[in-house]
C-alpha positions in Angstrom: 106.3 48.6 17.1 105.4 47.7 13.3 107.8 50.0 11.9 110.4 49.0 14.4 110.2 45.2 13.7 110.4 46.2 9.8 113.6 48.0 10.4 115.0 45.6 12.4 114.4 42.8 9.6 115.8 45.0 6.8 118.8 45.8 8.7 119.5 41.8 9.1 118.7 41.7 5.5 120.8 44.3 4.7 123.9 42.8 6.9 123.3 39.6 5.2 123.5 41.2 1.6 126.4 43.2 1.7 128.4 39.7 3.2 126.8 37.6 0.0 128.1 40.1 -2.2 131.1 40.3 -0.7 132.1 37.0 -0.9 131.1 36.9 -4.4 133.3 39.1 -5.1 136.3 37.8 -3.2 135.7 34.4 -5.5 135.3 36.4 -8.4 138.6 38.1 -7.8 140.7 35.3 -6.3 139.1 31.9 -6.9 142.2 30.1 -6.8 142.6 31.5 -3.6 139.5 30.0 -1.8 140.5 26.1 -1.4 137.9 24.5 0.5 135.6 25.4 -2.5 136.2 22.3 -4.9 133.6 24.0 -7.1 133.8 27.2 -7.3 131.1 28.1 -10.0 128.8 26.2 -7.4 129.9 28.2 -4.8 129.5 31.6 -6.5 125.9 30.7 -7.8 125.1 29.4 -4.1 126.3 33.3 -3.2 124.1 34.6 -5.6 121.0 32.9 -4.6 121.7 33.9 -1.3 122.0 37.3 -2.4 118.8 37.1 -4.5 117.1 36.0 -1.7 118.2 38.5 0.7 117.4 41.4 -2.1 113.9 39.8 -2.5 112.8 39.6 1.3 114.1 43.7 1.4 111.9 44.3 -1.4 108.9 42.8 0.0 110.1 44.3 3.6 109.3 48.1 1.8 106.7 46.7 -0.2 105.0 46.9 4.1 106.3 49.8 5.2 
C-alpha cells in the first residue's frame, strides 16, 4: 500500500512536470503568440516555480521510497 501510494503521487507529480515544462517552452518559443499573458516574464517565472515545485516534491517522494 506504501509503495503504491508513492507511485501514485510521483506519477501526478510527474504529469504535472512535464505540462509546466511544456508550457515554458511554448512561451519561450512563441511569446508573442500567447495573448492573455500581458506579462509574459511573469508568466514564465510562475511556470518555473511550478516546475520547481513539482521537481522538489518527486525528490522528496524517492527520498521515501
Amino acid at each position: 500500500m506504501r509503495q503504491d501510494i508513492i507511485v501514485a503521487l510521483m506519477a501526478e507529480a510527474a504529469g504535472k512536470e512535464a505540462v509546466h515544462l511544456m508550457n515554458i517552452e511554448i512561451m519561450l518559443e512563441n511569446p508573442v503568440g500567447v495573448g492573455e499573458h500581458a506579462n509574459i516574464l511573469q508568466s514564465i517565472r510562475d511556470e518555473v516555480l511550478e516546475l520547481g515545485k513539482q521537481r522538489g516534491l518527486i525528490e522528496t517522494l524517492r527520498s521515501l521510497d
